[in-house]
C-alpha positions as protocol buffer text, in pm:
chain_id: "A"
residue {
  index: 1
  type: UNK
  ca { x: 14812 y: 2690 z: 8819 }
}
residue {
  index: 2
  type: UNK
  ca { x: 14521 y: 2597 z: 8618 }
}
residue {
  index: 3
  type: UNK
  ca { x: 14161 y: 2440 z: 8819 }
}
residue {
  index: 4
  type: UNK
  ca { x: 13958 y: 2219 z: 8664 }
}
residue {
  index: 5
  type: UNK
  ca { x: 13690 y: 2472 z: 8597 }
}
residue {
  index: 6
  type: UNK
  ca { x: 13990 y: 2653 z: 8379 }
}
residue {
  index: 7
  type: UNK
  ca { x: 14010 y: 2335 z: 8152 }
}
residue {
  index: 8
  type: UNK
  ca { x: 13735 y: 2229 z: 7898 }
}
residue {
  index: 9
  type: UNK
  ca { x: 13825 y: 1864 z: 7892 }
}
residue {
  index: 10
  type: UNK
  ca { x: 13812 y: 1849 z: 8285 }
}
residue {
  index: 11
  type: UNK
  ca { x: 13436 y: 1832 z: 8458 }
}
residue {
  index: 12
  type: UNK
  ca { x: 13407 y: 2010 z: 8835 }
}
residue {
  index: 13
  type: UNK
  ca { x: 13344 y: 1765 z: 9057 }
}
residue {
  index: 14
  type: UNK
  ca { x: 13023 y: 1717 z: 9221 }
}
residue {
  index: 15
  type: UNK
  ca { x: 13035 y: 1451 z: 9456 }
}
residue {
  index: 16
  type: UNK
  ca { x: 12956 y: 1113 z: 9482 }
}
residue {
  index: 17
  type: UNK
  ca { x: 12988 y: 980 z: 9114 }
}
residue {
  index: 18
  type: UNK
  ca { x: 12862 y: 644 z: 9243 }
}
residue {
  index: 19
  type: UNK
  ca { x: 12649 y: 691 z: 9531 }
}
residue {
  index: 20
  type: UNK
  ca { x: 12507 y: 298 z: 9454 }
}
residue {
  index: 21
  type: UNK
  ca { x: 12860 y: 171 z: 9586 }
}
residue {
  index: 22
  type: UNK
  ca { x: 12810 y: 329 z: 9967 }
}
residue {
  index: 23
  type: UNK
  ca { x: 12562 y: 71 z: 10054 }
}
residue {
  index: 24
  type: UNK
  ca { x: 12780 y: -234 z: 9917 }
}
residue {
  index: 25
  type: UNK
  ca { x: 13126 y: -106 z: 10083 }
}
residue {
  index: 26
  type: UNK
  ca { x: 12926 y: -73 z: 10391 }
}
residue {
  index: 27
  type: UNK
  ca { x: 12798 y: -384 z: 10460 }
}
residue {
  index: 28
  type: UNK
  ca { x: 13151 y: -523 z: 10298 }
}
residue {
  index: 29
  type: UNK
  ca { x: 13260 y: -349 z: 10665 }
}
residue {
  index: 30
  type: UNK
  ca { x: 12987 y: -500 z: 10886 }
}
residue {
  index: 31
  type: UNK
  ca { x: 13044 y: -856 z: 10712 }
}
residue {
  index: 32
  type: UNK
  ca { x: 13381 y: -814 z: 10783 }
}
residue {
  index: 33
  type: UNK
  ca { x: 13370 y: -696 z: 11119 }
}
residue {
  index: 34
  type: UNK
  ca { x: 13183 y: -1012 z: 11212 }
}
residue {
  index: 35
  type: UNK
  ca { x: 13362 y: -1262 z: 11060 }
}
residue {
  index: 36
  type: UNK
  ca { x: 13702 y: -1087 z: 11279 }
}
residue {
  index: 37
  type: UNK
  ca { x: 13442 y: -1141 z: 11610 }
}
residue {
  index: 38
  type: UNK
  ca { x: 13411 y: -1471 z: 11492 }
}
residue {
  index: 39
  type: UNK
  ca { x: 13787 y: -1566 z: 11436 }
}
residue {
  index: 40
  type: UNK
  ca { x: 13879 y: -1352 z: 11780 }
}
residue {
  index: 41
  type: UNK
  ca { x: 13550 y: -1577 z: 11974 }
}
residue {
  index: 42
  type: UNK
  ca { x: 13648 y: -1884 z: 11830 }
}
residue {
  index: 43
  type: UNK
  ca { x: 14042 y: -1912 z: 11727 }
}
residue {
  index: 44
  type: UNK
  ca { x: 14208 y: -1678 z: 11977 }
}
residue {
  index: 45
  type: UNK
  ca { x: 14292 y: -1812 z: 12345 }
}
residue {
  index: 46
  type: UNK
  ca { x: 14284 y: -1565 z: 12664 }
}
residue {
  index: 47
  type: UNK
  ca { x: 14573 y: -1525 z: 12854 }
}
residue {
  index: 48
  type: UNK
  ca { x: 14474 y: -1609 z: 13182 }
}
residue {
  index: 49
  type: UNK
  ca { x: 14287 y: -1927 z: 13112 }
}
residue {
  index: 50
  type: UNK
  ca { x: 14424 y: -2054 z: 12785 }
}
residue {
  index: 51
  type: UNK
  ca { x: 14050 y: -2150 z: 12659 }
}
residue {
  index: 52
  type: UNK
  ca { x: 13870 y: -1987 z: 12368 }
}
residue {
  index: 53
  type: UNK
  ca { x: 13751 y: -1631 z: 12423 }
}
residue {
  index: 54
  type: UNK
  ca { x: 13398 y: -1814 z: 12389 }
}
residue {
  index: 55
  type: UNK
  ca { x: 13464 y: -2031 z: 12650 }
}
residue {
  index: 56
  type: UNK
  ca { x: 13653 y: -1784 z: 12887 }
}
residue {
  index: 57
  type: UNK
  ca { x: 13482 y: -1739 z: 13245 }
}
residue {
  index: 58
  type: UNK
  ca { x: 13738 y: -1475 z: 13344 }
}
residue {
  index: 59
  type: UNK
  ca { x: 13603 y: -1204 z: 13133 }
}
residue {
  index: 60
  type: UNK
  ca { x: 13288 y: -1013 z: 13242 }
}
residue {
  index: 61
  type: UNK
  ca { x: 12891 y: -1087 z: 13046 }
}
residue {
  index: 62
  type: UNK
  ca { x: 12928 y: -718 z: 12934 }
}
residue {
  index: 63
  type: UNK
  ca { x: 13278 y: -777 z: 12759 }
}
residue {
  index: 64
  type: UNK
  ca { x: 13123 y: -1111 z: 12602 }
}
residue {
  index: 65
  type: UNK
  ca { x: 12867 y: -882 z: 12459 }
}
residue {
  index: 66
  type: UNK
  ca { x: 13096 y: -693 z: 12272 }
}
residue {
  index: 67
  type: UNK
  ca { x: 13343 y: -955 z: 12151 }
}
């Protein structure tokens, strides 16, 4: 079985070849993330009450918080 390190055409591998795209994909995920807190706050119903989960009274200030 031949490595990469056995083949001249083949470079080892080093680590991050583009350590520029971390930051980007990252806050790709936090924009993300918020815009699925906004749909679930303002699109989604709760079961109990039937109103918005920004609207809801039947869920506690700390679970707000984290929605």
């Amino acid at each position: 079985m031949a490595h990469a390190g056995d083949r001249p055409d083949r470079q080892p591998s080093t680590g991050m070849r583009h350590p520029e795209l971390l930051p980007l994909f990252a806050t790709a995920l936090a924009i993300e993330v918020a815009h699925l807190r906004w749909v679930l706050l303002t699109q989604w119903r709760c079961r109990r009450c039937h109103v918005r989960h920004l609207d809801c009274e039947c869920k506690p200030a700390w679970m707000k918080m984290l929605l």
